[in-house]
Rosetta silent file (secondary structure, phi, psi, omega in degrees, C-alpha in Angstrom):
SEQUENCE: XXXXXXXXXXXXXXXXXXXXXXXXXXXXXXXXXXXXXXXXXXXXXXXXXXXXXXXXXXXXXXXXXXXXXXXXXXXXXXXXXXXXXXXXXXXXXXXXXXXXXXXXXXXXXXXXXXXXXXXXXXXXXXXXXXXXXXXXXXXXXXXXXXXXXXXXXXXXXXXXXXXXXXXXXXXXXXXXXXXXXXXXXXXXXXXXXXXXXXXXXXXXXXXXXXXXXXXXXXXXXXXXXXXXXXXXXXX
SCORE:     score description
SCORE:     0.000 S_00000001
   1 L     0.000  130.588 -173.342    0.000    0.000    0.000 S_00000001
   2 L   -84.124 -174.849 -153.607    1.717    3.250   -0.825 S_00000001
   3 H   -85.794  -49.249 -178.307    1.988    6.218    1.845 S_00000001
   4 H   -45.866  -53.568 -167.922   -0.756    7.968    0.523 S_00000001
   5 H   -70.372  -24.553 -149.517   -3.693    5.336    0.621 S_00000001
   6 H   -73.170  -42.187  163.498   -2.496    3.765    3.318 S_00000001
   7 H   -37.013  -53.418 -164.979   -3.023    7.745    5.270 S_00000001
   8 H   -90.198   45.123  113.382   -6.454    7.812    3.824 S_00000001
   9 H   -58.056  -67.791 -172.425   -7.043    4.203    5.089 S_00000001
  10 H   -76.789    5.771 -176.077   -6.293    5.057    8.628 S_00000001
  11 L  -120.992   28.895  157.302   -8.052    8.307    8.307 S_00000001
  12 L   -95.914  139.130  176.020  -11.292    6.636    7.360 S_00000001
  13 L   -33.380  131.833 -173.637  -14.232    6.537   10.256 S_00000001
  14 L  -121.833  120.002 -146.688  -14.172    3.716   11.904 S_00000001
  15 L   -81.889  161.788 -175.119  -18.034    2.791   12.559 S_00000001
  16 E   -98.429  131.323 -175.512  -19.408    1.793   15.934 S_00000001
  17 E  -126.938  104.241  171.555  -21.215   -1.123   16.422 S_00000001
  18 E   -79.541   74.339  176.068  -24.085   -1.652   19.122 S_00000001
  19 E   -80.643  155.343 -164.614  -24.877   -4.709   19.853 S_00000001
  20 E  -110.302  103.122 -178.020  -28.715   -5.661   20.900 S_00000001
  21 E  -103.453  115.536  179.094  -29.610   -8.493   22.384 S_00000001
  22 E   -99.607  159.355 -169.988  -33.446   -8.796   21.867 S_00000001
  23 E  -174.340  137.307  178.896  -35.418  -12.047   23.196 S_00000001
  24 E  -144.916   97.835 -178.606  -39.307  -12.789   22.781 S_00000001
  25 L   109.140 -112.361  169.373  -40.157  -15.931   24.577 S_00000001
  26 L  -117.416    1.000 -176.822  -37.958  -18.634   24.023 S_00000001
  27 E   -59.447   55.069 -179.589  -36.640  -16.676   21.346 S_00000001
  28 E  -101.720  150.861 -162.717  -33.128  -14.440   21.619 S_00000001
  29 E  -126.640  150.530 -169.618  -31.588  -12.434   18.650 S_00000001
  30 E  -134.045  117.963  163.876  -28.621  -10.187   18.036 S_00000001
  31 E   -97.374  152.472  166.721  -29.753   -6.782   16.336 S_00000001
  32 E  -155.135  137.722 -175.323  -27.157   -4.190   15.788 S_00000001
  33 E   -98.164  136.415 -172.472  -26.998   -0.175   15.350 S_00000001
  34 E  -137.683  100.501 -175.344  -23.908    0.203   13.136 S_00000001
  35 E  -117.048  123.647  164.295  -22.953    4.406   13.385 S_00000001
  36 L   -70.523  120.836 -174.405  -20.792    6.538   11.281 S_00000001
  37 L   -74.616   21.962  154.014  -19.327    8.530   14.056 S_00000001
  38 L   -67.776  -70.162  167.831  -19.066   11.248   11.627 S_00000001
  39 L   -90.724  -32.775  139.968  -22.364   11.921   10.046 S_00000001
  40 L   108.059   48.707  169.267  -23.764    9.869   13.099 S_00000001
  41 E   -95.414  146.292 -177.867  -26.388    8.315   10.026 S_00000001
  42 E  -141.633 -177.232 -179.876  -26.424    4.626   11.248 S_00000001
  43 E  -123.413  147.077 -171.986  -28.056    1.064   10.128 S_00000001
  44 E  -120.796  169.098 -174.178  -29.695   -1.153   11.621 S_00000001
  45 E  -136.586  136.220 -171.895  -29.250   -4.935   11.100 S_00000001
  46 L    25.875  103.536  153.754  -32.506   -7.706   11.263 S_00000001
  47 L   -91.726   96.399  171.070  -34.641   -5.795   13.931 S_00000001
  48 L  -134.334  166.898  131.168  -36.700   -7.514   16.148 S_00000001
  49 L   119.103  -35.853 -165.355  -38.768   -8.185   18.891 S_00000001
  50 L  -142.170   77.804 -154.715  -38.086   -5.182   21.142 S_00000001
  51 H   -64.419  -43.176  165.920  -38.355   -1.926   19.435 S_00000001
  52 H   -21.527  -61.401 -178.426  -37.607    0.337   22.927 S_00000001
  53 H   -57.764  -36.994 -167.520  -34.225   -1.115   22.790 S_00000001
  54 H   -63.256  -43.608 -121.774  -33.433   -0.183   18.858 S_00000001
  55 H   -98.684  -38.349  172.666  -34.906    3.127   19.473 S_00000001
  56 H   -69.187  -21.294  165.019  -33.109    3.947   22.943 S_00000001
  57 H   -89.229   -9.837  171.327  -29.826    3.080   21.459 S_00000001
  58 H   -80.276  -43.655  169.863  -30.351    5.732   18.460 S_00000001
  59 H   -65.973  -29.121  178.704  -30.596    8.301   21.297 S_00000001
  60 H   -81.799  -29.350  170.063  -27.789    7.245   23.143 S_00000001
  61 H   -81.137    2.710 -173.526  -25.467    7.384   20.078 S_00000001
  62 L    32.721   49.367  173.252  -27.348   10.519   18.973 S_00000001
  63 L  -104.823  157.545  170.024  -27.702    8.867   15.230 S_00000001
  64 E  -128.987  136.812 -152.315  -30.428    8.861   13.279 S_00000001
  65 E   -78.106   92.287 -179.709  -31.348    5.805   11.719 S_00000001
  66 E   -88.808   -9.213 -164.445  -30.993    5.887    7.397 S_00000001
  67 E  -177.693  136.817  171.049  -31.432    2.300    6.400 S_00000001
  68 E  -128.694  143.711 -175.954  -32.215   -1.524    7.712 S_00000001
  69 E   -73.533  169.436  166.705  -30.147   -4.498    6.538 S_00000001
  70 L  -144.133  140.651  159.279  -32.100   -7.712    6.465 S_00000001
  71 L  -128.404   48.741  174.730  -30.280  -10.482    5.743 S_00000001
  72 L   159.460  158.635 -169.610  -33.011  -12.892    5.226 S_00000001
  73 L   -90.350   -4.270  172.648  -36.745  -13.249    5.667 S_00000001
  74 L   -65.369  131.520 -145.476  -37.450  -15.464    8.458 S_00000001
  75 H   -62.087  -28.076 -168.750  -39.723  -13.435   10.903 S_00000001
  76 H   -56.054    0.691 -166.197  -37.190  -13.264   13.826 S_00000001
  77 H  -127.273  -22.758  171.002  -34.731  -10.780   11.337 S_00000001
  78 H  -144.995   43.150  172.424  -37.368   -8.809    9.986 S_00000001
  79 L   -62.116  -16.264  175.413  -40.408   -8.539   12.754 S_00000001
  80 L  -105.079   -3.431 -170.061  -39.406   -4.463   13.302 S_00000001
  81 H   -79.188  -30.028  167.122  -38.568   -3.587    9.888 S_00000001
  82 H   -41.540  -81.976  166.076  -42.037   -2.013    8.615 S_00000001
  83 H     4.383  -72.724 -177.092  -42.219   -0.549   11.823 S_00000001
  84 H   -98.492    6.301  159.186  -38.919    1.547   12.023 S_00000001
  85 H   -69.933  -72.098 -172.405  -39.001    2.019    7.911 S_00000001
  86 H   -36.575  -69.960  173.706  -42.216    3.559    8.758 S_00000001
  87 H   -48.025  -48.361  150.767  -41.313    5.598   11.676 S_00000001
  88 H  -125.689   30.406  154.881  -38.186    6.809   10.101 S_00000001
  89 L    87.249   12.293 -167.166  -38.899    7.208    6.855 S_00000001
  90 L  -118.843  157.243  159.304  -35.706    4.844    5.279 S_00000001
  91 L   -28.923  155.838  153.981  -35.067    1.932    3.250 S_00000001
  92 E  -103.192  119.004  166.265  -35.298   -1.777    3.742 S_00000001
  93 E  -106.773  155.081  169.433  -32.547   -3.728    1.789 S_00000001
  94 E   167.755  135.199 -179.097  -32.763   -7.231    1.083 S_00000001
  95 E   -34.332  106.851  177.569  -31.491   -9.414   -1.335 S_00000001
  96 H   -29.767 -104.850  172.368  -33.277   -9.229   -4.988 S_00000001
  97 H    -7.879  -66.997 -161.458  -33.781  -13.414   -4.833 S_00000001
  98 H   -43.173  -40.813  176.027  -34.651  -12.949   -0.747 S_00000001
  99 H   -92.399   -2.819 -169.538  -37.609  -11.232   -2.083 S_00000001
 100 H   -69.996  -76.241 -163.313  -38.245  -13.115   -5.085 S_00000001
 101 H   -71.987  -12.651  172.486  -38.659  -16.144   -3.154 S_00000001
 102 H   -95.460  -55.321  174.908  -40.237  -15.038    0.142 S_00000001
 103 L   120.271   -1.620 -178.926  -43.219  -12.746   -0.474 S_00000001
 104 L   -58.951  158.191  147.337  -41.829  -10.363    1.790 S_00000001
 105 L  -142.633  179.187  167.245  -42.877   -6.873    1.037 S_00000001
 106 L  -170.970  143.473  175.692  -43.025   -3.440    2.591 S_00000001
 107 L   -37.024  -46.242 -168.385  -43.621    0.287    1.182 S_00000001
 108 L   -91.969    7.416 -159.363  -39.598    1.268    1.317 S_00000001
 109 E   -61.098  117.178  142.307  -38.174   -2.791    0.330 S_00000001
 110 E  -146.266  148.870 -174.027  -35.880   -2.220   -1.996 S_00000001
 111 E   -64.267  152.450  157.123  -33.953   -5.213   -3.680 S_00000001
 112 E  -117.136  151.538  140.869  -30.191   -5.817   -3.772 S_00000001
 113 L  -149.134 -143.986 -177.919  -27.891   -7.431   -5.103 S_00000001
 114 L   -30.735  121.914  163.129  -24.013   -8.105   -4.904 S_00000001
 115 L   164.339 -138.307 -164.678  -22.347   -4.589   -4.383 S_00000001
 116 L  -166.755  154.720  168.679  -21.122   -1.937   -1.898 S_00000001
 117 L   168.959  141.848 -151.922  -23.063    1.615   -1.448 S_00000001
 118 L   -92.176  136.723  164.630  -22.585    4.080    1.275 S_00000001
 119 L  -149.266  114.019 -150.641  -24.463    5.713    4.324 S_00000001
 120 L    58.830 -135.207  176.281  -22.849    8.753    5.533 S_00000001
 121 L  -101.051   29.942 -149.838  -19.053    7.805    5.138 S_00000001
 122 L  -114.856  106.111  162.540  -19.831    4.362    6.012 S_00000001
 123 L   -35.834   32.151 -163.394  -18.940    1.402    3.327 S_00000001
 124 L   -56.954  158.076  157.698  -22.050   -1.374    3.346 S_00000001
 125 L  -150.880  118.824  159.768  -21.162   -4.284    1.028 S_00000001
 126 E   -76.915  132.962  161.064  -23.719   -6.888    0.140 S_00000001
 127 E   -89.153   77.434 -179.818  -22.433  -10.664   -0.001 S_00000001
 128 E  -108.635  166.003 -131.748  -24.575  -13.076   -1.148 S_00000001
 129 L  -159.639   73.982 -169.701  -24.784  -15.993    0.313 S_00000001
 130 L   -85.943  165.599  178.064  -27.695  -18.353   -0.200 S_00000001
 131 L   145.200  -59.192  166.606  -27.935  -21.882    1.713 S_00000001
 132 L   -71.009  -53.371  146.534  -29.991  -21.168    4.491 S_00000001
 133 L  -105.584 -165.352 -160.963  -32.670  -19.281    2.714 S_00000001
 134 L  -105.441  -13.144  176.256  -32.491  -18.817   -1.252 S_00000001
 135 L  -127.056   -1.548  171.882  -31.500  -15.057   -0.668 S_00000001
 136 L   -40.153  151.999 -168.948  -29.717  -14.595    2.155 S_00000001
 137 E  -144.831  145.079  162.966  -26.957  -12.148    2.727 S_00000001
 138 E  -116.978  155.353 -174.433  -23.943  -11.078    4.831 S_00000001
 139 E  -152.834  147.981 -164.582  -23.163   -7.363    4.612 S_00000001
 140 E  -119.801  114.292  150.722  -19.960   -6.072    5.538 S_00000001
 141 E  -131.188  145.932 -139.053  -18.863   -2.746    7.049 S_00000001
 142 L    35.290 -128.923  169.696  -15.243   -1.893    8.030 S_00000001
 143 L   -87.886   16.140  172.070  -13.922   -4.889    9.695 S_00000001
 144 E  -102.411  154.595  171.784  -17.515   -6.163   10.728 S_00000001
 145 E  -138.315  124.379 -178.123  -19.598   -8.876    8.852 S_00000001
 146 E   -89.344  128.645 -164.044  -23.056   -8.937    9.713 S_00000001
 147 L  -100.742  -41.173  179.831  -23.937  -12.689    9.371 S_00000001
 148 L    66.427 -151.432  167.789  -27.326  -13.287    9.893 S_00000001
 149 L   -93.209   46.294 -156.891  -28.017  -17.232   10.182 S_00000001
 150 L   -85.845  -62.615  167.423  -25.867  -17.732    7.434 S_00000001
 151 L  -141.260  131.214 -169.220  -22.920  -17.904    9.835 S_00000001
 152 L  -110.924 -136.047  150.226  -22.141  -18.403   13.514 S_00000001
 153 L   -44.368  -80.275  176.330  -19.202  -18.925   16.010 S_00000001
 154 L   -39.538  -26.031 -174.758  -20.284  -22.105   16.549 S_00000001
 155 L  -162.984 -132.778  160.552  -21.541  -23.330   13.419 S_00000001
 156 L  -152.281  155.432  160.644  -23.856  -22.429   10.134 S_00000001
 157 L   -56.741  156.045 -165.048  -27.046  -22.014    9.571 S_00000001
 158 L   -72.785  157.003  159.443  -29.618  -25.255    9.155 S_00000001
 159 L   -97.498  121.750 -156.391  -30.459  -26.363    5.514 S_00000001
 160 L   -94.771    6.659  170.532  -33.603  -27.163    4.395 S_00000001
 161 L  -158.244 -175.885 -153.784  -32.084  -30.022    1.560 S_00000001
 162 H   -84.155  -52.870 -175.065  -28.899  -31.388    0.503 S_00000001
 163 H   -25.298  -57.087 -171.345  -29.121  -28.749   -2.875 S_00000001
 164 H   -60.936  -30.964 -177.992  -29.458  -26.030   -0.300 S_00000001
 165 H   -67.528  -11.734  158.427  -26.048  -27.324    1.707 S_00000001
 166 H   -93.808  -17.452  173.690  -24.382  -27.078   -1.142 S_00000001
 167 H   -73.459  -13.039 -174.884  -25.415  -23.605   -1.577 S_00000001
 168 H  -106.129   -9.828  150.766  -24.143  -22.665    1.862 S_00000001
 169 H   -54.077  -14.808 -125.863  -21.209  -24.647    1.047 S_00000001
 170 H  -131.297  -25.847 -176.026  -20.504  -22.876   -1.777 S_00000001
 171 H   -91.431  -26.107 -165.186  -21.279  -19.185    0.522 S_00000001
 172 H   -82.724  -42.317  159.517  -18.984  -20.196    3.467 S_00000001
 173 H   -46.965   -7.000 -146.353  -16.286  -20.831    0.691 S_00000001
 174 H  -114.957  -80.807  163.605  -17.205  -17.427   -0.579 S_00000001
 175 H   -62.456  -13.079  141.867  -16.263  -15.996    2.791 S_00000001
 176 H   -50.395  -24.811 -155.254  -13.439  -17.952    3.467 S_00000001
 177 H   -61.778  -80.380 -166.802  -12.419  -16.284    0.584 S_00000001
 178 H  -127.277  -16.208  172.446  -12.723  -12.735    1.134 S_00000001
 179 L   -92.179  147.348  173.385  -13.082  -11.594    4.612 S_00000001
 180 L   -72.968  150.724  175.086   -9.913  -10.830    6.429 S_00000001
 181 L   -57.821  -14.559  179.815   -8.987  -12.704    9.412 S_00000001
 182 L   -96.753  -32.556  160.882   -9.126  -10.096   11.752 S_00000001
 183 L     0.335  119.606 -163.628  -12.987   -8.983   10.570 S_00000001
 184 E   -91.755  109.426 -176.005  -15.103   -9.293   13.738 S_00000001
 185 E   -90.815  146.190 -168.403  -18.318  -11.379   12.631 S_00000001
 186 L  -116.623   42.499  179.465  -21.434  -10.495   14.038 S_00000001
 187 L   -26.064  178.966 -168.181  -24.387  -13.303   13.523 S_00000001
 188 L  -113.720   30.486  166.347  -28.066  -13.347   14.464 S_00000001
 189 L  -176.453  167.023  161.457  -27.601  -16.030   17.476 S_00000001
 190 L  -136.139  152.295 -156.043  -25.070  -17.414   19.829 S_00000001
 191 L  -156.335   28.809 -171.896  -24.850  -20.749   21.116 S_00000001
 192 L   148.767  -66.213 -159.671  -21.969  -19.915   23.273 S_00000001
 193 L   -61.284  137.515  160.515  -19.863  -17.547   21.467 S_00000001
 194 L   -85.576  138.377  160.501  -20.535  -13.594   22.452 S_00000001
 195 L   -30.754  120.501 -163.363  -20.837  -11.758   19.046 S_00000001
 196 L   129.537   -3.280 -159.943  -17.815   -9.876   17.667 S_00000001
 197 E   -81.477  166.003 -166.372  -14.974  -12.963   17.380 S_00000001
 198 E  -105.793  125.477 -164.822  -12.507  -12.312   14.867 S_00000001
 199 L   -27.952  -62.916 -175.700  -12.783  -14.727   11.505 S_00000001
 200 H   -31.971  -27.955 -175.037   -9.409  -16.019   12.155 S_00000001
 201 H   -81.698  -67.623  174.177  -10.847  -17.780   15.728 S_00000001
 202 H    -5.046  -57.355 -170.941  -13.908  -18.979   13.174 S_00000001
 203 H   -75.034  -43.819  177.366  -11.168  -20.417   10.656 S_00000001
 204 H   -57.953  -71.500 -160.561   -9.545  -22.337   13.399 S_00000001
 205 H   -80.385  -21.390  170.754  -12.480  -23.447   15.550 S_00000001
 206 L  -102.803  131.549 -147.625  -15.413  -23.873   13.282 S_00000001
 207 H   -62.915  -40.177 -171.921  -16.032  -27.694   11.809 S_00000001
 208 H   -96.727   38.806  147.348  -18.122  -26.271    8.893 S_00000001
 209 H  -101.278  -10.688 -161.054  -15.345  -23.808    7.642 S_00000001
 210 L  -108.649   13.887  176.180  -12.732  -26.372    7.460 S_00000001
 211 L   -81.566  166.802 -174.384  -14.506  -29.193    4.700 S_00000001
 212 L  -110.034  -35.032  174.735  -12.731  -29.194    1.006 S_00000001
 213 L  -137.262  151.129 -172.488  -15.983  -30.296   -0.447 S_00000001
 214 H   -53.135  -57.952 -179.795  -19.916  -29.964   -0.951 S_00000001
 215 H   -22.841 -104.899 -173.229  -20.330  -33.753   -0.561 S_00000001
 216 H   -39.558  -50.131  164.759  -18.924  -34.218    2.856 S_00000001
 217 H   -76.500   -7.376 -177.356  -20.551  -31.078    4.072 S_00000001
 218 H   -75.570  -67.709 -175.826  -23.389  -31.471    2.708 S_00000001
 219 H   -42.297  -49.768 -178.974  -23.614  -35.114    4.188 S_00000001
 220 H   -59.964  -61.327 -173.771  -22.436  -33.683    7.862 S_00000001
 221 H   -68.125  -12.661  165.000  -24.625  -30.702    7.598 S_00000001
 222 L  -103.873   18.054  171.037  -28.038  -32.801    6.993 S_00000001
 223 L   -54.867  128.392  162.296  -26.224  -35.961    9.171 S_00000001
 224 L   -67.933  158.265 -167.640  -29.224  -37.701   10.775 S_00000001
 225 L   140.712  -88.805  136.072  -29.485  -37.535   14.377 S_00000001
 226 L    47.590  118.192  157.795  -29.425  -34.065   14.999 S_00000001
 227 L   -69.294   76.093 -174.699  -30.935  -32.284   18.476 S_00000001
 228 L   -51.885  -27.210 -156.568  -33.306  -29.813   16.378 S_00000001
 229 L   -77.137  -18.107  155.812  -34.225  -28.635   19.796 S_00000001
 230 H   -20.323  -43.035 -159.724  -30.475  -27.250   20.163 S_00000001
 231 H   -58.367  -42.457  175.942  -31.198  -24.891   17.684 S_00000001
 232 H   -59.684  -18.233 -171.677  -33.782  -22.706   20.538 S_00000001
 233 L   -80.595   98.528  175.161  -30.904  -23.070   23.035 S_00000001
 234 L   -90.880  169.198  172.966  -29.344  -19.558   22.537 S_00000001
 235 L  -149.386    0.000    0.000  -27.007  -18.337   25.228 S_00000001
């Protein structure tokens, strides 16, 4: 990197990330306010269950809220987004396919697809990254990757046929790929893990980053057996 970029590298914003741990039931979820501290325009990522919290952390960072990622359509990631679209007037993003195939809609939805575009001085990049739903997405700003149930400490997201497990084989190769190891990933559950580990602990410790091929993960990730009820144990 020559002298120059690498100065305007280190003199870019480096955004603040709030995480929200929301919980309805038996249900808990990791939401997150994402802030440029600059323009203090921020994002929000899959909002649900407990709007008080989203809304009380936009005051305490004194941001106002421009856009919400979704990175898939299952209701626990996008039960607030009408809601705070509505309320403050901004987009919905979600994957062009995500909407194809789900049925979601909402007055502000607009589609994505692969690409980078800015809010305030703040760098979103969509990733997509089907296997757990047919549209799913990771979206990347600075060194965070917003994960959704794509990917978690602990694991990947469930598959609903062997086709799809190759598609999420085929996304988790995609991010092996391209995010750097220190990139702090930030998923939509824990099972252990707190949110925020840096890919490199990921690349080491998690079983479904380290197969060579769809077959064998595909066969592992649909292995009979399976504690479905595991999946509700968040921690």
């Amino acid at each position: 990197m020559s002298e120059p970029a690498a100065a305007a590298a280190c003199s870019e914003p480096v955004p603040a990330v709030t995480v929200l741990d929301v919980r309805r039931h038996a249900m808990k979820n990791y939401s997150y306010l994402v802030v440029d501290p600059l323009s203090r325009r921020a994002v929000i990522v899959d909002p649900a269950w407990q709007i008080e919290k989203v809304e009380a952390a936009l005051v305490s960072a004194e941001a106002t809220l421009d856009g919400i990622l979704v990175t898939h359509s299952h209701h626990d990631h996008v039960h607030l987004s009408r809601p705070l679209s509505e309320k403050h007037g901004c987009p919905i993003w979600m994957s062009d396919v995500e909407i194809d195939t789900s049925g979601f809609r909402a007055p502000r939805l607009r589609g994505i697809g692969a690409g980078a575009w800015q809010v305030g001085r703040m760098r979103i990049e969509a990733i997509l990254t089907p296997g757990h739903t047919p549209g799913s997405a990771c979206y990347a700003i600075g060194a965070n990757l917003f994960t959704g149930d794509v990917l978690f400490a602990e694991g990947c997201g469930i598959c609903p046929d062997t086709a799809a497990a190759y598609e999420m084989f085929a996304s988790l190769a995609r991010l092996r790929a391209c995010v750097a190891p220190r990139t702090r990933i930030f998923p939509g559950h824990s099972y252990g893990q707190q949110p925020g580990r840096p890919m490199a602990q990921l690349l080491r410790e998690n079983i479904y980053l380290q197969f060579s091929d769809k077959e064998s993960f595909a066969s592992f990730r649909m292995r009979g057996g399976q504690n479905l009820a595991k999946l509700f144990v968040f921690s």
